[in-house]
C-alpha positions, 0 to 999 in steps of 0.5 A: 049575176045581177050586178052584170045585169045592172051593169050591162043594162047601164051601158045600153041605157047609155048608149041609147042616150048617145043614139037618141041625141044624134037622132035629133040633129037637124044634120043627120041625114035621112039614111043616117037617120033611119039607122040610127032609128033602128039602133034605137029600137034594138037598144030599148029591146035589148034593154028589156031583155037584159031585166027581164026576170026569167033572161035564161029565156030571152038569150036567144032574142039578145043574141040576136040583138046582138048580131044586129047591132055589131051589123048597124054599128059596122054600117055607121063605122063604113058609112057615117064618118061623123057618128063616129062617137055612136059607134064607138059607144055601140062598140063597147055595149056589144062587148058588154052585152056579148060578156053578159050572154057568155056569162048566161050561156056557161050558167045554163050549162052549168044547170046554175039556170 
């Protein structure tokens, strides 16, 4: 399960990078802005979570981290036609993310964790 931790930590760092080079354009505007604030804010967590030691504990807050970031990638996707590279770039994290929690939950329920 580490090399899917590693893995999944280096897509959110990744992305993070991707919402933070945005974040700093004078162009972005304030509501653009404020999501993608907030994307980054989740991402940083999010990444926390992934490394955390004990992450059979955490599951709960990345699922939810999750949740969050399908809702602002959705809002970017409906509303900020030029961010469209964040949102595919936040598109694929979920997926990788989404695998990960999978993979966690299956080996809770296996008693592996």
């Amino acid at each position: 399960m580490n090399t899917e931790k590693i893995n999944t930590y280096k897509q959110v760092v990744e992305a993070l990078k991707v919402v933070n080079s945005f974040r700093t354009y004078d162009n972005v505007d304030s509501p653009e802005r404020a999501v993608l604030d907030e994307m980054a804010l989740v991402l940083e967590a999010l990444s926390w979570e992934i490394i955390s030691d004990d992450i059979s504990k955490v599951l709960d807050s990345m699922t939810l981290k999750l949740t969050d970031l399908k809702r602002l990638n959705k809002k970017i996707n409906d509303s900020y036609v030029h961010l469209k590279s964040v949102s595919n770039n936040i598109a694929k994290v979920t997926e990788v993310v989404g695998v990960l929690v999978e993979i966690i939950t299956k080996a809770i329920s296996a008693g592996i964790l």
